[in-house]
C-alpha positions as CSV (number, residue, x, y, z in Angstrom):
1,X,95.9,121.2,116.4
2,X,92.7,120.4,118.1
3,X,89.5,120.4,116.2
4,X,86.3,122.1,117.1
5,X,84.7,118.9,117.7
6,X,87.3,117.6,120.5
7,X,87.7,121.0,121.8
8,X,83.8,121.6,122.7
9,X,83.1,118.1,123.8
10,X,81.8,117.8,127.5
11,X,84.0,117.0,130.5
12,X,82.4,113.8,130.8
13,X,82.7,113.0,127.5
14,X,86.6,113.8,127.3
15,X,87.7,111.7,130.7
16,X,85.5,108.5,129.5
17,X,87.9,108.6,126.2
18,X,91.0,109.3,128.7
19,X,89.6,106.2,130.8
20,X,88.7,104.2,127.2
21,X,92.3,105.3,125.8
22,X,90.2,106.7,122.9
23,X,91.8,109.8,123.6
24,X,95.3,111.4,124.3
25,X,97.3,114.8,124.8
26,X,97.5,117.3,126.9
27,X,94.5,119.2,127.6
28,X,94.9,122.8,126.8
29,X,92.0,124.7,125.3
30,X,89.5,121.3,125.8
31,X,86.4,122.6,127.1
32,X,87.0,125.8,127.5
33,X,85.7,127.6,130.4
34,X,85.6,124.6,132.5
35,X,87.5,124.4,135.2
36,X,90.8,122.1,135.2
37,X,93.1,120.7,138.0
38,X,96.5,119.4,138.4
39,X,96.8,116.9,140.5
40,X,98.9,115.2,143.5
41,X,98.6,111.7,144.8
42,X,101.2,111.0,148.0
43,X,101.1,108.1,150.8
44,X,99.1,109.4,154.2
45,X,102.4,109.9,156.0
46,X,103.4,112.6,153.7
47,X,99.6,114.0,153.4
48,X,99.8,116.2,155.7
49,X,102.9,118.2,155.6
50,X,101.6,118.8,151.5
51,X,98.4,120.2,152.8
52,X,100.5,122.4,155.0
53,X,102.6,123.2,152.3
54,X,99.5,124.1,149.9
55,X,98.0,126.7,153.0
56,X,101.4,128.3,152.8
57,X,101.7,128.6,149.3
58,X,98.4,129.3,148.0
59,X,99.5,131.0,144.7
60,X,101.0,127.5,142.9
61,X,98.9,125.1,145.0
62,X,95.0,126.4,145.6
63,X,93.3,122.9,146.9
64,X,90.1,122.2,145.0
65,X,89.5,118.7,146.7
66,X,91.1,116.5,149.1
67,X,90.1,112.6,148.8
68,X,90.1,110.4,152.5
69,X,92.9,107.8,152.1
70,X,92.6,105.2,149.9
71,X,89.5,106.6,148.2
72,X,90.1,107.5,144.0
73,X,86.3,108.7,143.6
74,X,86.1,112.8,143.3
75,X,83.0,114.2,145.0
76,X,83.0,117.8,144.2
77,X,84.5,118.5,140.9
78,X,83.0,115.8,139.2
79,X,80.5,113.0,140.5
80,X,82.1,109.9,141.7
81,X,84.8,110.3,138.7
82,X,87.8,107.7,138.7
83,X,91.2,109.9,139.5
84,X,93.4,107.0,138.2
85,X,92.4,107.1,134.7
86,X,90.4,110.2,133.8
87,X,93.9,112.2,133.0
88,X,95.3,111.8,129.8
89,X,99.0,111.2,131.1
90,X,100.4,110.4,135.0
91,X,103.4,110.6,136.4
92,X,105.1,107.9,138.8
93,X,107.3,108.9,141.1
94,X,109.9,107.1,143.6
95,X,112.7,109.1,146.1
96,X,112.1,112.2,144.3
97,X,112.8,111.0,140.5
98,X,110.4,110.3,137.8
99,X,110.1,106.8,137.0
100,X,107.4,106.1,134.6
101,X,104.7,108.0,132.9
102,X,101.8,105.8,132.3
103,X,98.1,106.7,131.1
104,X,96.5,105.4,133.8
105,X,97.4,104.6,137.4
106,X,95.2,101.7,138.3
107,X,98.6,99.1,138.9
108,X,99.8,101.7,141.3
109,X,97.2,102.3,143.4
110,X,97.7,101.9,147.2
111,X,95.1,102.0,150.1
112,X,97.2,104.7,152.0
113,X,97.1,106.9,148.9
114,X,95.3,110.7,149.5
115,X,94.5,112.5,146.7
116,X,94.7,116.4,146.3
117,X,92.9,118.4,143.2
118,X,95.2,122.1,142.6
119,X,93.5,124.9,140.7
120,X,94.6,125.7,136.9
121,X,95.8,128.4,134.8
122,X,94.1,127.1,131.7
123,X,90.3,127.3,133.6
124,X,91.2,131.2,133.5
125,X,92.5,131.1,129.5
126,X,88.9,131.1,128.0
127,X,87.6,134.6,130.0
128,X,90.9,135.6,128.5
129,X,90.3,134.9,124.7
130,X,86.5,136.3,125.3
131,X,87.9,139.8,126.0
132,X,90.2,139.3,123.0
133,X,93.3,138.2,124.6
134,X,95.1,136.0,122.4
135,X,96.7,132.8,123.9
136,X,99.8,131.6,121.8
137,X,100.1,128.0,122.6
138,X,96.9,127.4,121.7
139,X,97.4,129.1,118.1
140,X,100.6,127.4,117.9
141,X,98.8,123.9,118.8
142,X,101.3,123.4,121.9
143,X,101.3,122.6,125.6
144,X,101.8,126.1,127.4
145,X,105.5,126.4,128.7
146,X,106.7,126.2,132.3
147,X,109.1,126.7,134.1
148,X,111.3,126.2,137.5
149,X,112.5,129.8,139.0
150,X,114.7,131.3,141.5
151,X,111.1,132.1,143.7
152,X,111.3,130.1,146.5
153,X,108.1,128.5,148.2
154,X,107.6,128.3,151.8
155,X,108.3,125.0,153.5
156,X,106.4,122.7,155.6
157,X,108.2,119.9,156.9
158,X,110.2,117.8,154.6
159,X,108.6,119.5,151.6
160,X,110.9,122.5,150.2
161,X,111.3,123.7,146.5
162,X,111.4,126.4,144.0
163,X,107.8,127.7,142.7
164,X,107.1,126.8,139.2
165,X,105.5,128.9,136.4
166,X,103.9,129.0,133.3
167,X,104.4,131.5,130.5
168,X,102.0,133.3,128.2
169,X,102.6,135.5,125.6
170,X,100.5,138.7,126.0
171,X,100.4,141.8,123.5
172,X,101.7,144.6,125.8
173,X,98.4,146.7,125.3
174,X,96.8,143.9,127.1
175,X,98.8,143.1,129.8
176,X,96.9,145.0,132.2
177,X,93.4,143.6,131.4
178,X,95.0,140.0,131.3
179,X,96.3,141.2,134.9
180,X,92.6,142.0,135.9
181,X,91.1,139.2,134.8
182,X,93.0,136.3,135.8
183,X,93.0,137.9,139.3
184,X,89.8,137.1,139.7
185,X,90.4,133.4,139.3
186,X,92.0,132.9,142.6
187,X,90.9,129.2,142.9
188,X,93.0,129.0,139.1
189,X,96.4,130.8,140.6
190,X,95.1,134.3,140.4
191,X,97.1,137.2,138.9
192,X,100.3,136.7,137.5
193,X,103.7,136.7,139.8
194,X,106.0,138.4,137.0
195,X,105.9,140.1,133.6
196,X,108.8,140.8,131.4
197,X,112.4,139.7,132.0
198,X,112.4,135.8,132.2
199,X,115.8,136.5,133.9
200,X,114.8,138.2,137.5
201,X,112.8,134.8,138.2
202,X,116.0,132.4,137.1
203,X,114.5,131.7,133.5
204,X,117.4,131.9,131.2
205,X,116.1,130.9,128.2
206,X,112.5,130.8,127.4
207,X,113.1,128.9,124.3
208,X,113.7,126.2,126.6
209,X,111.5,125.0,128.9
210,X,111.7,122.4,131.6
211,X,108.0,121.3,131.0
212,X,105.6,121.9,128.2
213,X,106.4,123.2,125.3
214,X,108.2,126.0,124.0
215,X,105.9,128.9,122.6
216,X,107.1,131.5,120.4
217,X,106.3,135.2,120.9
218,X,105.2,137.9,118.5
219,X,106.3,141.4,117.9
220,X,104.5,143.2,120.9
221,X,104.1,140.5,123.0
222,X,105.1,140.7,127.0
223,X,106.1,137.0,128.8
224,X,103.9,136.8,131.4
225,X,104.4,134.3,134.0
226,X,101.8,132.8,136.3
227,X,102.7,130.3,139.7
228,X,101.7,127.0,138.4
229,X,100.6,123.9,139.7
230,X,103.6,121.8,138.5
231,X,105.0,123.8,141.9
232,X,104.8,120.7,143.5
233,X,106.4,118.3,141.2
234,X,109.5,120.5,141.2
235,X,109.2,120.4,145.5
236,X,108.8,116.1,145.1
237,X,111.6,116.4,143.3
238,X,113.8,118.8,146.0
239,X,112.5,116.8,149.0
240,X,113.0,112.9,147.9
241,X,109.7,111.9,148.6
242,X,109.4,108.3,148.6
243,X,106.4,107.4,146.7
244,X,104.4,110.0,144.4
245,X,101.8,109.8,141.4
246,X,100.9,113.4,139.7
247,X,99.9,114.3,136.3
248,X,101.9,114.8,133.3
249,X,102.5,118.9,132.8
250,X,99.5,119.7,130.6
251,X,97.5,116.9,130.7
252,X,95.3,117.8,133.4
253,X,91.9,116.8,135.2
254,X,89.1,118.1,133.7
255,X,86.1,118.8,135.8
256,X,82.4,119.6,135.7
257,X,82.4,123.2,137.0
258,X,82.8,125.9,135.0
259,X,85.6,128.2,135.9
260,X,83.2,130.6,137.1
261,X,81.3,128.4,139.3
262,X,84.7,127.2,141.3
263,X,85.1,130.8,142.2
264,X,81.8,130.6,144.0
265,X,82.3,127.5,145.6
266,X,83.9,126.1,149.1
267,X,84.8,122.5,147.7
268,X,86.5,121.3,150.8
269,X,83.2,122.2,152.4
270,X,81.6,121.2,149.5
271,X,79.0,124.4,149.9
272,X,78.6,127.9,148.2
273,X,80.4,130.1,150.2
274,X,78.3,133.1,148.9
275,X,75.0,131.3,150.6
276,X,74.1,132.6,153.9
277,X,74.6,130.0,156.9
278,X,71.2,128.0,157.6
């Protein structure tokens, strides 16, 4: 279980001790209210049939920031961060299969390497506790569970898989407030896709997830499942792509904006897109 002190420590604070190695875990309920990101590294031949793949599958894969090739500084969710250590936890990947899972990707890094920032579900879970929504995981001190379904995400070139979500517990008298306010986090996956029977998405077992953790339910409570950003580790996977570096499930990027700024905010343009043109 997290304490209070590592919970409310800044953003900056966290990925220096991810980057130091003073620090490790996934990153559920750290900082809450900030905004969080998965993350996808891939060679520049491969760059951009993924950002094809993210515009037709906005759900699981909302782009926060896209790097030039070679460069591992972020610009717009945090300033001039280092992408290959500020995660707690990477993942190395080569023809599709998961070869190592290092804390810090600095021995991998390529020249031809873009980098891509996905929204979050966890940036949405603190609006969620403020309107009294319990989240399980965190009270049970584990990762959140995901899990691959029988949802199938729109290809784009060589990349073709099965979406990916993650589950929450919510008390049924909830579920439609949790509805309303995770849809308005579309940059953090939105609403969720599916609520109640694990089975019509191809879950069979919720006791056994293929990422995370598995997260008990109480008497009351509805499964709620949400499109994830581990989508596309599940689609490197399908499609054998040749060279890959993501994060582990859970342990994600933690950035400077607060969820509800990166809902006001074009990142790609790097601009709020509620400000009138000049």
């Amino acid at each position: 279980m997290k304490t209070l002190d590592e919970i409310h420590a800044s953003p900056a604070q966290i990925r220096k001790e991810f980057a130091t190695g003073q620090r490790f875990g996934d990153t559920s309920g750290l900082c809450p209210g900030y905004a969080q990101a998965n993350l996808v590294i891939l060679p520049k031949d491969w760059a951009f049939e993924f950002l094809l793949f993210c515009q037709r599958n906005p759900q699981p894969c909302p782009i926060l920031e896209v790097l030039d090739p070679g460069s591992f500084q972020i610009q717009n969710l945090a300033n001039l961060e280092d992408i290959r250590n500020s995660l707690p936890r990477y993942r190395i990947w080569e023809e599709g299969k998961l070869v190592s899972e290092p804390d810090d990707v600095l021995d991998a890094w390529r020249e031809d390497l873009v980098t891509f920032l996905l929204g979050c579900s966890f940036s949405f879970e603190a609006a969620l506790q403020d309107e009294g929504i319990p989240i399980r995981h965190l009270e049970q001190g584990r990762n959140v569970s995901m899990y691959r379904t029988n949802i199938p995400t729109n290809p784009a070139g060589r990349l073709n898989g099965p979406m990916v979500v993650s589950m929450r517990p919510i008390p049924e008298a909830s579920l439609d407030k949790a509805k309303t306010i995770s849809g308005r986090f579309m940059a953090s996956h939105g609403m969720p896709v599916h609520a109640g029977d694990p089975a019509q998405i191809g879950i069979p077992d919720l006791s056994n997830p293929d990422y995370g953790d598995a997260v008990s339910l109480k008497s009351g409570d509805v499964p709620v499942f949400w499109a994830c950003g581990v989508t596309p580790q599940a689609v490197l996977m399908d499609s054998g792509v040749e060279f890959a570096i993501t994060h582990a499930p859970g342990h994600m990027f933690i950035s400077d904006l607060t969820s509800d700024e990166l809902e006001k905010r074009d990142l790609i343009k790097g601009r709020d897109i509620r400000s009138k043109p000049e």
